[in-house]
ROLO-89546 format. One record per residue (C-alpha): residue number from 1; residue in three letters; z, y, x. Coordinates in Angstrom, 2 decimals, always signed. Each point is the difference from the previous one (the first is absolute). Example, Ala and Ser with C-alpha at 12.3 -4.5 7.8 and 13.67 -1.06 7.14 Angstrom:
% ROLO-89546
{site 1, 'ALA', {+7.80, -4.50, +12.30}}
{site 2, 'SER', {-0.66, +3.44, +1.37}}
END
This chain:
% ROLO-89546
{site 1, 'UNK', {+47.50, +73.39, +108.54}}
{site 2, 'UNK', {-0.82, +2.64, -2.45}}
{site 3, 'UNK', {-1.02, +3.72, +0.82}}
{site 4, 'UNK', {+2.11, +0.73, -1.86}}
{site 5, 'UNK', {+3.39, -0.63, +1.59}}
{site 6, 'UNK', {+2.75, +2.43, +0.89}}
{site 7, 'UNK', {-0.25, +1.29, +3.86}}
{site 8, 'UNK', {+3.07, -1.83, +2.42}}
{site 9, 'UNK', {+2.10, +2.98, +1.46}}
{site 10, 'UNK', {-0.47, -0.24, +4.04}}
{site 11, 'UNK', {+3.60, -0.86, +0.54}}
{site 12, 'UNK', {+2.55, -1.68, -1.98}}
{site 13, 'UNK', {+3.69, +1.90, +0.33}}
{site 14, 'UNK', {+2.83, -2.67, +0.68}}
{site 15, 'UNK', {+3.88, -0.10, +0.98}}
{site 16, 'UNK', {+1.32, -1.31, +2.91}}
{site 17, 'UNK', {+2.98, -1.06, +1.53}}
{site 18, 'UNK', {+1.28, +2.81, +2.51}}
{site 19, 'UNK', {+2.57, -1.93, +1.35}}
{site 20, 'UNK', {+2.80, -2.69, -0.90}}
{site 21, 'UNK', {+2.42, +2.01, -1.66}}
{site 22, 'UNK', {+3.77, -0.48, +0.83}}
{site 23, 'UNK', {+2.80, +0.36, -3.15}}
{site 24, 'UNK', {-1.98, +2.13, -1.53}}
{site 25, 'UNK', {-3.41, +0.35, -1.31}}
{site 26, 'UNK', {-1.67, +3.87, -0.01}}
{site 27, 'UNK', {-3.39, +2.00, -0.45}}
{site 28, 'UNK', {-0.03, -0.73, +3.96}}
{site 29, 'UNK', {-0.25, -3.77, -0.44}}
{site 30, 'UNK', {-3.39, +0.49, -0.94}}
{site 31, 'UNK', {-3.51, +1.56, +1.23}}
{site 32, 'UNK', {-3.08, +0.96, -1.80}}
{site 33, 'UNK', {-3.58, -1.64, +1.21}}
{site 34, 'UNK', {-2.96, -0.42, -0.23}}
{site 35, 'UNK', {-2.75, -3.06, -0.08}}
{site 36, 'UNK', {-3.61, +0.16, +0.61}}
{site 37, 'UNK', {-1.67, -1.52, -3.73}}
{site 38, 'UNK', {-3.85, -1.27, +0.45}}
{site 39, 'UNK', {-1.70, -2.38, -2.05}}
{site 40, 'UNK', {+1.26, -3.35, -0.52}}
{site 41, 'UNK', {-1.14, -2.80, +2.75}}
{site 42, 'UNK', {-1.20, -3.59, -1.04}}
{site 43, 'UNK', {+2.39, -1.42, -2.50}}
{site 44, 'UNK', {+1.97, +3.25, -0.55}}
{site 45, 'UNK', {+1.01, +2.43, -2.68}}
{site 46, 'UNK', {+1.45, +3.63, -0.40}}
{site 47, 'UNK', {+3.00, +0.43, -2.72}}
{site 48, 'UNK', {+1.37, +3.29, -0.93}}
{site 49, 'UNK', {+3.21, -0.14, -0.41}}
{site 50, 'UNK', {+0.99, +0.71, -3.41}}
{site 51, 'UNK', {+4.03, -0.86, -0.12}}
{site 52, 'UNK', {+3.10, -0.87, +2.57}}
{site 53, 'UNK', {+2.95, -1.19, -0.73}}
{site 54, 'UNK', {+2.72, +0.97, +2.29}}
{site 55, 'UNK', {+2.95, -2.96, +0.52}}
{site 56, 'UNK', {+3.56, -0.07, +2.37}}
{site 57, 'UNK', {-1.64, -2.47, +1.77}}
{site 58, 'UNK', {-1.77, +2.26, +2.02}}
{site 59, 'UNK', {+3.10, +1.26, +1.65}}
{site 60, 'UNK', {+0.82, -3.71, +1.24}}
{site 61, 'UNK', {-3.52, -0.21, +1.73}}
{site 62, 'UNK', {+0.65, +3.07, +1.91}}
{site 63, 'UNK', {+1.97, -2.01, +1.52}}
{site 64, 'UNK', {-1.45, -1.56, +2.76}}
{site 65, 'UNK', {+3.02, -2.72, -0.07}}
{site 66, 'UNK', {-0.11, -0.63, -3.35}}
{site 67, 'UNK', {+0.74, -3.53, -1.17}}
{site 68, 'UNK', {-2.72, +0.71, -3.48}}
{site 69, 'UNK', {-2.68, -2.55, +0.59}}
{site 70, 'UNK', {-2.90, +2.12, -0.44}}
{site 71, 'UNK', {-1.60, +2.48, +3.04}}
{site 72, 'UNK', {+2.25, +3.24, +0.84}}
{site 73, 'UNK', {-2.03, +3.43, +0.40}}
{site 74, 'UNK', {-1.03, +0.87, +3.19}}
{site 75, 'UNK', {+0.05, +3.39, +1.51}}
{site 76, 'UNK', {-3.10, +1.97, +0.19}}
{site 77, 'UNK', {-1.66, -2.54, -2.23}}
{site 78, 'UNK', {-0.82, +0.69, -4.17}}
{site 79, 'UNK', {+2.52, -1.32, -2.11}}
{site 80, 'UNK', {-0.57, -2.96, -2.22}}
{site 81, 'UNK', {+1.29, -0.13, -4.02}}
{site 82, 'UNK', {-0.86, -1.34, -3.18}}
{site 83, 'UNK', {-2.68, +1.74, -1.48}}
{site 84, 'UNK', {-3.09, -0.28, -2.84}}
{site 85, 'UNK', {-3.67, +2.00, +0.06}}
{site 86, 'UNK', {-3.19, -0.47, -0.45}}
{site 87, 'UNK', {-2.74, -1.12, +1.71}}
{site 88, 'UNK', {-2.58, +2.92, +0.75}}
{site 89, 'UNK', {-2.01, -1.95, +2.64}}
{site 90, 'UNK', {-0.92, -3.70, +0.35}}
{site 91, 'UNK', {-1.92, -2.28, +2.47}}
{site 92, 'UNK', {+1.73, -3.13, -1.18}}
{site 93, 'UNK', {-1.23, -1.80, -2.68}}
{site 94, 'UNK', {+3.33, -1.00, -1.21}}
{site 95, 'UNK', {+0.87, +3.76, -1.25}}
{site 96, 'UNK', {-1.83, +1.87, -1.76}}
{site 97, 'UNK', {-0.21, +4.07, +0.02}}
{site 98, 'UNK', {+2.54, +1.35, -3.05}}
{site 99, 'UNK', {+2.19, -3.34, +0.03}}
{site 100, 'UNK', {+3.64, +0.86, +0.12}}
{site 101, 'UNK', {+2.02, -1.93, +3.09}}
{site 102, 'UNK', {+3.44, -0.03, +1.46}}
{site 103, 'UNK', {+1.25, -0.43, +3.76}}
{site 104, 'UNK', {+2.32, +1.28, +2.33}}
{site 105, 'UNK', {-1.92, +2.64, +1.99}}
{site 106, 'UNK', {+1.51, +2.91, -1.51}}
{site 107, 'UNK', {+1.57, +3.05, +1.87}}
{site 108, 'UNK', {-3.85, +0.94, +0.06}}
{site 109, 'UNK', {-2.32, +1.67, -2.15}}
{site 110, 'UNK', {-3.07, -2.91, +0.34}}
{site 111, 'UNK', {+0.48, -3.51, +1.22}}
{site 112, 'UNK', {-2.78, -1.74, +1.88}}
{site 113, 'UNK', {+0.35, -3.39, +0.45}}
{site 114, 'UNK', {-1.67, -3.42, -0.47}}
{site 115, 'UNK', {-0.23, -1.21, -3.73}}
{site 116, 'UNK', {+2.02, -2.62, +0.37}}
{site 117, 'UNK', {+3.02, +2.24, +0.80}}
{site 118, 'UNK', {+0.10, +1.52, -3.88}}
{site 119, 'UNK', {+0.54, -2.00, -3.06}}
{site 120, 'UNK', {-1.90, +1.37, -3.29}}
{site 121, 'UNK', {+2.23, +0.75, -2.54}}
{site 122, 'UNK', {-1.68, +0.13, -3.69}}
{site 123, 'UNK', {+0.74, +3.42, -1.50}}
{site 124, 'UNK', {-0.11, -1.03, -3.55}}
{site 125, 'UNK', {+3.52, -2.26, +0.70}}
{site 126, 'UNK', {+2.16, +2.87, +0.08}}
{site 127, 'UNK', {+0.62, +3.56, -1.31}}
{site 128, 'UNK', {-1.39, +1.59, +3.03}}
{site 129, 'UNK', {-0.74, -0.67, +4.26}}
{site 130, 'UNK', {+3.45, +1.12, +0.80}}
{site 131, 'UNK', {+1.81, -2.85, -2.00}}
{site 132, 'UNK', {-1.30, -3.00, +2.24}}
{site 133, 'UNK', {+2.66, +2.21, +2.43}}
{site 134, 'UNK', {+2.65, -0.99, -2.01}}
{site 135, 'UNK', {+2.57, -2.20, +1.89}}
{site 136, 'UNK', {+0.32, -2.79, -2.50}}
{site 137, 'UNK', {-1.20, -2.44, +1.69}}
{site 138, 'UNK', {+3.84, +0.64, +2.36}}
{site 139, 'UNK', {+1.55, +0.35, -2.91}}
{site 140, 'UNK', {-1.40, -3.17, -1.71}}
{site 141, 'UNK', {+0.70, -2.10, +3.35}}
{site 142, 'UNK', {+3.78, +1.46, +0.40}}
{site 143, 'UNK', {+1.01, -0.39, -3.74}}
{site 144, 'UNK', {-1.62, -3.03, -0.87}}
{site 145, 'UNK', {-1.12, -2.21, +2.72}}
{site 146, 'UNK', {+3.14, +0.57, +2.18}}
{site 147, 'UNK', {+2.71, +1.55, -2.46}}
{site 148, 'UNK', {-0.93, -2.65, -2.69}}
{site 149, 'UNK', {+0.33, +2.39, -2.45}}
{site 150, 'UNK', {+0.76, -1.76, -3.46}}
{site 151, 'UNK', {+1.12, +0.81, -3.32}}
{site 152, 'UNK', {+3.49, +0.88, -0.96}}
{site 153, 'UNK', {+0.68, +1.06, +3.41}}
{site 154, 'UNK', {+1.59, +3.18, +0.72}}
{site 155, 'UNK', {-2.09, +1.77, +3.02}}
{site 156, 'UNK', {+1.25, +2.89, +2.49}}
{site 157, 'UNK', {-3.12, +1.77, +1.51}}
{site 158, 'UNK', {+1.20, +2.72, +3.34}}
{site 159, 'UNK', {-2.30, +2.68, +0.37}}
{site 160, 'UNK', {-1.42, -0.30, -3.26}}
{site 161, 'UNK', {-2.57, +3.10, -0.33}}
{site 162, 'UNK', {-1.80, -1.24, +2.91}}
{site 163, 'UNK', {-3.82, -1.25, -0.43}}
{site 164, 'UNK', {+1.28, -3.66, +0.28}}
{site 165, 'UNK', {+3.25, +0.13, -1.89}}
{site 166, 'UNK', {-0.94, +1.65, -3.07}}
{site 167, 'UNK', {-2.89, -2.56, -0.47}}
{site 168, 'UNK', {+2.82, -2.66, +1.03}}
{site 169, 'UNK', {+2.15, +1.05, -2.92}}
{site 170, 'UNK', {-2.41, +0.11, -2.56}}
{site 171, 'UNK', {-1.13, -3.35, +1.21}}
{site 172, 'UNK', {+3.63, -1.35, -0.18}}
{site 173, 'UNK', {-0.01, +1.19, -4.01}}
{site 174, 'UNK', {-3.42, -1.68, -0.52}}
{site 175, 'UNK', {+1.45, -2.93, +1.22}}
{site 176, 'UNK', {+2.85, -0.42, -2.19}}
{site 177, 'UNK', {+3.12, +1.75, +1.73}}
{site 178, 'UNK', {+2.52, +1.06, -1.74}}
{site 179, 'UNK', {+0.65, +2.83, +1.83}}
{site 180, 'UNK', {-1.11, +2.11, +2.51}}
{site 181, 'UNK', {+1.66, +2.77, +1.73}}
{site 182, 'UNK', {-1.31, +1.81, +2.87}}
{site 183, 'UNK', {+1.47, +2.73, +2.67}}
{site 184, 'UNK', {-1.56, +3.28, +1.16}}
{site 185, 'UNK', {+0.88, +3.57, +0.99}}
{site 186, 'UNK', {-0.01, +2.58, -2.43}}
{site 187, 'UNK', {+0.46, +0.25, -4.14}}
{site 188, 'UNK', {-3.55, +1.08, -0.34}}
{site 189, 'UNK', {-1.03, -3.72, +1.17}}
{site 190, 'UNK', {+2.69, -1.86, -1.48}}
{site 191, 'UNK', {-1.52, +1.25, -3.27}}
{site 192, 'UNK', {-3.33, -1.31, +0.80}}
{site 193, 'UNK', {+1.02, -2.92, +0.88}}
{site 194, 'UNK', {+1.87, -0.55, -3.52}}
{site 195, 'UNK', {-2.12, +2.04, -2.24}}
{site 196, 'UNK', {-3.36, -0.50, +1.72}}
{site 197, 'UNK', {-0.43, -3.14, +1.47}}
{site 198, 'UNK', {+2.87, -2.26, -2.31}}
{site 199, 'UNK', {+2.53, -0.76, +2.48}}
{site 200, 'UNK', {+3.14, -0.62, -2.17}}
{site 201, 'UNK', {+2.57, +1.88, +2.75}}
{site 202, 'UNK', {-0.17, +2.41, +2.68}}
{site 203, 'UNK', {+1.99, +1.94, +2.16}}
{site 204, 'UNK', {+0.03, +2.49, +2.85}}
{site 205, 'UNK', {+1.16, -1.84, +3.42}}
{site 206, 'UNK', {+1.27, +3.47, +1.28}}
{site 207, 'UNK', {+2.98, -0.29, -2.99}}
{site 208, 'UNK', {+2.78, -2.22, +1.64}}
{site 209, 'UNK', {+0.36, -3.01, +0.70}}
{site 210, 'UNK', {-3.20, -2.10, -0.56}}
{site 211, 'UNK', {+2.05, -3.27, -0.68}}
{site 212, 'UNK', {+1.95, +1.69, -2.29}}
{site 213, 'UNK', {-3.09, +0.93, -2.03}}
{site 214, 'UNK', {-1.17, -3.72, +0.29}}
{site 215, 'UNK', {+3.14, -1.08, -1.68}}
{site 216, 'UNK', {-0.21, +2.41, -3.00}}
{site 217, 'UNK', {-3.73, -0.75, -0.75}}
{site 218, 'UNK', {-0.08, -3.58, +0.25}}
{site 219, 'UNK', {+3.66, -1.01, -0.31}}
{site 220, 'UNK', {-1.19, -4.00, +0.05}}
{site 221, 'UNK', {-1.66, +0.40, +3.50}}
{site 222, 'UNK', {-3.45, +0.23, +1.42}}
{site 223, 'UNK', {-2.72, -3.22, -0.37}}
{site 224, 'UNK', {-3.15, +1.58, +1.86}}
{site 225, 'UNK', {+0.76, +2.72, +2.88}}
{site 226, 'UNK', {-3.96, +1.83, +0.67}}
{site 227, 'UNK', {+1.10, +1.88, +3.48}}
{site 228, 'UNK', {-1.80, +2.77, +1.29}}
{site 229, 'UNK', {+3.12, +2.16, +1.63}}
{site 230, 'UNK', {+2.49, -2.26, +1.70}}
{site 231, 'UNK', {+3.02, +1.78, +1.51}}
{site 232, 'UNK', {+3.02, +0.44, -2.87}}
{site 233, 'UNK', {-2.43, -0.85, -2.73}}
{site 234, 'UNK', {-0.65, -3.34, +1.36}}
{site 235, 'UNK', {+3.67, -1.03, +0.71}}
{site 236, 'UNK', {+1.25, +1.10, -3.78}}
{site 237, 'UNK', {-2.57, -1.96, -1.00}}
{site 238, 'UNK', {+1.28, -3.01, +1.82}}
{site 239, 'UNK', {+3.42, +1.12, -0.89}}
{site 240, 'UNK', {-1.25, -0.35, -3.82}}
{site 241, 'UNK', {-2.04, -2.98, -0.37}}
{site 242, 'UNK', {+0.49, -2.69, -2.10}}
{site 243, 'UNK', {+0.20, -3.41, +1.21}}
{site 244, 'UNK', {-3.78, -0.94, +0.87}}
{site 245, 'UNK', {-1.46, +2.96, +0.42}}
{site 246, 'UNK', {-3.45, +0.57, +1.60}}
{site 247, 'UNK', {-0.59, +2.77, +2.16}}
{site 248, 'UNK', {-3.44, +1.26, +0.87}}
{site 249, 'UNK', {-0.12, +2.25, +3.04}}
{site 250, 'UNK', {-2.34, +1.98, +0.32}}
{site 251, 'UNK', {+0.52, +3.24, +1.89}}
{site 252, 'UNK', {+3.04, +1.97, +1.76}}
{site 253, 'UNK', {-0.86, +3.51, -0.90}}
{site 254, 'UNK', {+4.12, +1.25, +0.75}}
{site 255, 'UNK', {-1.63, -0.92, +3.69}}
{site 256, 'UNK', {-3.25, +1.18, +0.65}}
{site 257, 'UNK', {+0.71, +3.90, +0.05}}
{site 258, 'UNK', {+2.32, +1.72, +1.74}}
{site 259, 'UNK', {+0.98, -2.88, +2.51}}
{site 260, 'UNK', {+2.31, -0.96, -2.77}}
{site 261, 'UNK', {+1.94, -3.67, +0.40}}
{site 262, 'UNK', {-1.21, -1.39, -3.29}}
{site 263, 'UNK', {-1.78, -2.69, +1.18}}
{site 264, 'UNK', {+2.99, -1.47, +1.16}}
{site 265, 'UNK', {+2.23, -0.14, -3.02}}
{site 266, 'UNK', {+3.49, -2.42, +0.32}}
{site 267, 'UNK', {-0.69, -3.46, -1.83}}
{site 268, 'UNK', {+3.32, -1.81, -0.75}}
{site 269, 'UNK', {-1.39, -3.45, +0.51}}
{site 270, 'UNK', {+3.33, -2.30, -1.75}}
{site 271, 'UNK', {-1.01, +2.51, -2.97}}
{site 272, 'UNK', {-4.27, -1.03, +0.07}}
{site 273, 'UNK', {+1.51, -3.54, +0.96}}
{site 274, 'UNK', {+2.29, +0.02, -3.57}}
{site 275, 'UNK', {-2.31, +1.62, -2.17}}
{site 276, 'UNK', {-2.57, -3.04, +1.40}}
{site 277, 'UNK', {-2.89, +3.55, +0.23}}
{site 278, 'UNK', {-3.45, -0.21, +1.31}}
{site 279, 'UNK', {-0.99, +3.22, +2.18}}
{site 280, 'UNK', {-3.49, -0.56, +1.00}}
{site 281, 'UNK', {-2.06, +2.92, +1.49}}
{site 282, 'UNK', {-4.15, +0.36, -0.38}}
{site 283, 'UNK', {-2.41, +1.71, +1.53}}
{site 284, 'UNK', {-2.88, +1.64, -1.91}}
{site 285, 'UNK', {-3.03, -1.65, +1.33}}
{site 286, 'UNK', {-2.14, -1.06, -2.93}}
{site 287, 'UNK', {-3.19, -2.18, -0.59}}
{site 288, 'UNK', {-3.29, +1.29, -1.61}}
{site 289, 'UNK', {+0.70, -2.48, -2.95}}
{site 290, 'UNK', {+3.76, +1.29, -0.51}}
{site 291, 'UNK', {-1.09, +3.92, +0.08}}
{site 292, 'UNK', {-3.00, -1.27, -2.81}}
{site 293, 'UNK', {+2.94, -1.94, -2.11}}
{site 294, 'UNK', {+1.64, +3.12, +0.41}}
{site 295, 'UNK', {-2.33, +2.64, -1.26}}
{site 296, 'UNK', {-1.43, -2.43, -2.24}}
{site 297, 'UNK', {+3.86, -0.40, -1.68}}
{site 298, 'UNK', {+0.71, +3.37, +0.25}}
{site 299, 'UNK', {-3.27, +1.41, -1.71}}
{site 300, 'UNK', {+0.68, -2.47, -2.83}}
{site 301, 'UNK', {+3.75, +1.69, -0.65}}
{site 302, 'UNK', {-1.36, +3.14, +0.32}}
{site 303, 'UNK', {-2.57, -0.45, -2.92}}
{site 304, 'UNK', {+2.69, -1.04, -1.75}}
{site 305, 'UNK', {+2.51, +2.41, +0.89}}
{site 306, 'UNK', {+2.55, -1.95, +1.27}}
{site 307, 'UNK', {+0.47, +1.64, +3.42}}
{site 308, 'UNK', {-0.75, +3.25, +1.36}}
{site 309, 'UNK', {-1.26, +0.80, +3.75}}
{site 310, 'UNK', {+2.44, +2.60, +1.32}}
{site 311, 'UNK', {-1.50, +2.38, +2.68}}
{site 312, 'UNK', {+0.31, +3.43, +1.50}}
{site 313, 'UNK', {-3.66, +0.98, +0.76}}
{site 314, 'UNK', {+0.09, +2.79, +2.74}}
{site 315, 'UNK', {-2.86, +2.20, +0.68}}
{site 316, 'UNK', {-1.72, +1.04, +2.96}}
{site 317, 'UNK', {-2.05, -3.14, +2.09}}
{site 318, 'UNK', {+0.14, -0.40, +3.89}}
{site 319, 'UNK', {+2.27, +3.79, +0.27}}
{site 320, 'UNK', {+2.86, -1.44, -2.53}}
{site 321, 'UNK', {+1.13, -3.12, +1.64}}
{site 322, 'UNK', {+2.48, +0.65, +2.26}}
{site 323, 'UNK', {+1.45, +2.81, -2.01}}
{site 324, 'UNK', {+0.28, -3.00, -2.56}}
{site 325, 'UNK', {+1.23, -2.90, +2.06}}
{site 326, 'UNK', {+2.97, +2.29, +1.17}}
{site 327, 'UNK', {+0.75, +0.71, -3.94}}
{site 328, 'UNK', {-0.08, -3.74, -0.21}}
{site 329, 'UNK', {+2.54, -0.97, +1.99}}
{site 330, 'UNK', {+2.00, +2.85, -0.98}}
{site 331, 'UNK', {-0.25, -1.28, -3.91}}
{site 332, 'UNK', {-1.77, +2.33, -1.33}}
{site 333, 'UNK', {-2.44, -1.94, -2.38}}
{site 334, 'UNK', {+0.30, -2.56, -2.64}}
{site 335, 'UNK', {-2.14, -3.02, -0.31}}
{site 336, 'UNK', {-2.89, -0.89, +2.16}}
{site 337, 'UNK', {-0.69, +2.91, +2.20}}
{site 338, 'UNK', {-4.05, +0.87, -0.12}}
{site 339, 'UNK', {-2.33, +2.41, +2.19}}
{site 340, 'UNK', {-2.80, +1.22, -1.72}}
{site 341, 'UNK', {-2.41, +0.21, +2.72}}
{site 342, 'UNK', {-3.08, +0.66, -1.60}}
END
C-alpha cells in the first residue's frame, strides 16, 4: 500500500435501530453510534461510503413480524441499506484501492467487510456512482417480467414519483404503451411526471374520487396496473381494467405509515373472475446478472437520451438520515431518494 494513502478516521459514525417503532416512525426510532475502524484483516477491505439511497422498505423491516423476505433491523444493531463507495483500503486481491463497489452496509459512514460481500461496479457505465442506486432493476422486473408490459397497451402506474415508479413509467413508454398515466399528491409532481419524465396523464389522488379519474383518462380501461400504493388506488384500478389485465404488485405504501388499512384493500373476486385478470405480486430480490442487465440497459438509454434518472439528492451523510427517511414516508421527495454521505 502506498505512503501515500488518506489516514482511516478511528471510528466510523452509524445509525441504529432504537427500538421497533409502533404506527409511527420518529427521530426517537433511531440512535447515533459509533464503530471502532482498524485496518482491514486477511481478505478484507474498507469502503467509504459515498451514496445511500433511502427506500419504504425500510419501514416493513422494522418490523420484526414482517412477512418481506429479507432480514428486519434489529435494535441496538447498525442499520443495513443500499449503498455505493469506494474502496480506501484493501487486503483482498479481488478489489483493488480506488475501485468503485456497491452493497448493503449503509446507515454507516465506512463498511468493513470481506470482499466477497461488495460487487465492483465500473464507473465509466453510468453518469455518475449514485446512478447504480437507481431502482430499475424493480422497475424492470414489475413492468416487464411480471406486468408483461407490451405495446399498445394502456398502463396505470400508483405512486408514480416514487424511485421505482417513475423508472416504471418511462419503461412502460419505451416499451411501446400507448399510454401511461400515473397518480401522486400534489400539482407540482403531476407536472413532472407529464412534462419531465413523458407520462401522457397525471393526476392528484387527493382530488375525488380516484376511479372517477381512471375513467376520464383512459375511458377504454387499464391493460398493465404497476402498484406501489394499494388501498383505493388499487381497487379503482380493478374497478377499471380491461378484460386481461396484468397487475404487478409491488408495494402498499396507503399501508405502511400511519397504521393505515391499505394493505388490505376489498377485491371483488366475480369482477377479477369476469375480466379473466392476472394479479401477481413480486418481491425485489435481484441477481448480480439482472442488476448488470440493468445498469448495462439503462446506461445505454441514457447515452442516448431516452430516459432520465429521477432523484432527490439530500445533503448531509450519517446526521441526515433519519431526518430524511421520515420526509420519505411523509412524500416529500420525487424520484429515487439519495444521501450524499461523503
Amino acid at each position: 500500500m502506498s505512503s501515500g494513502r488518506v489516514e482511516l478516521p478511528a471510528v466510523s459514525r452509524e445509525v441504529r435501530l432504537a427500538s421497533y417503532p409502533g404506527d409511527d416512525v420518529t427521530l426517537d426510532t433511531f440512535a447515533f453510534g459509533e464503530s471502532e475502524l482498524s485496518e482491514p484483516g486477511e481478505g478484507q477491505v474498507v469502503v467509504r461510503n459515498d451514496w445511500m439511497t433511502l427506500g419504504s422498505v425500510a419501514r416493513d423491516q422494522m418490523n420484526p413480524d414482517t412477512k418481506l423476505p429479507i432480514p428486519v433491523f434489529q435494535p441496538g444493531v447498525a442499520m443495513w441499506g443500499r449503498t455505493v463507495g469506494t474502496v480506501v483500503r484493501s487486503n483482498s486481491d479481488a478489489l483493488a484501492v480506488g475501485d468503485l463497489v456497491e452493497h448493503f452496509n449503509g446507515w454507516r459512514e465506512y463498511a468493513v467487510g470481506t470482499a466477497h460481500e461488495f460487487f465492483r461496479r465500473d464507473r465509466a457505465l453510468l453518469p455518475g456512482p449514485e446512478y447504480f442506486l437507481s431502482q430499475g432493476p424493480t422497475a424492470w422486473h414489475g413492468m416487464v417480467g411480471t406486468a408483461e408490459v407490451r405495446e399498445g397497451d394502456t398502463v396505470f402506474v400508483s405512486g408514480a414519483t416514487n424511485g421505482v415508479g417513475a423508472l416504471a413509467g418511462q419503461i412502460a413508454r419505451l416499451r411501446g404503451a400507448k399510454r401511461v398515466i400515473g397518480s401522486t399528491g400534489s400539482k407540482a409532481k403531476i407536472d413532472f411526471l407529464v412534462d419531465e419524465l413523458g407520462f401522457d396523464a397525471a393526476f392528484d389522488y387527493h382530488d375525488g374520487p380516484v376511479a372517477e379519474r381512471l375513467a376520464e383518462l383512459a375511458p377504454d380501461g387499464l391493460d398493465v396496473v404497476f402498484d406501489n400504493v394499494g388501498g383505493e388506488q388499487f381497487e379503482a384500478a380493478v374497478a377499471h381494467a380491461a378484460r386481461g389485465a396484468r397487475f404487478a404488485l409491488c408495494g402498499v405504501l396507503s399501508g405502511q405509515h400511519g397504521g393505515g388499512e391499505g394493505g388490505s384493500p376489498r377485491l371483488p373476486l366475480m369482477s377479477a373472475i369476469t375480466k379473466d385478470l392476472t394479479l401477481r405480486g413480486f418481491a425485489t430480490l435481484h441477481t448480480p446478472d439482472q442488476i448488470e442487465e440493468w445498469n448495462a440497459r439503462f446506461g445505454a438509454w441514457l447515452g442516448e437520451d431516452r430516459i432520465v434518472f429521477p432523484h432527490t439528492v439530500v445533503e448531509g451523510g450519517v446526521d441526515a438520515l433519519p431526518q430524511a427517511f421520515l420526509d420519505l414516508l411523509d412524500r416529500k421527495y420525487s424520484g429515487t431518494v439519495l444521501v450524499r454521505m461523503s
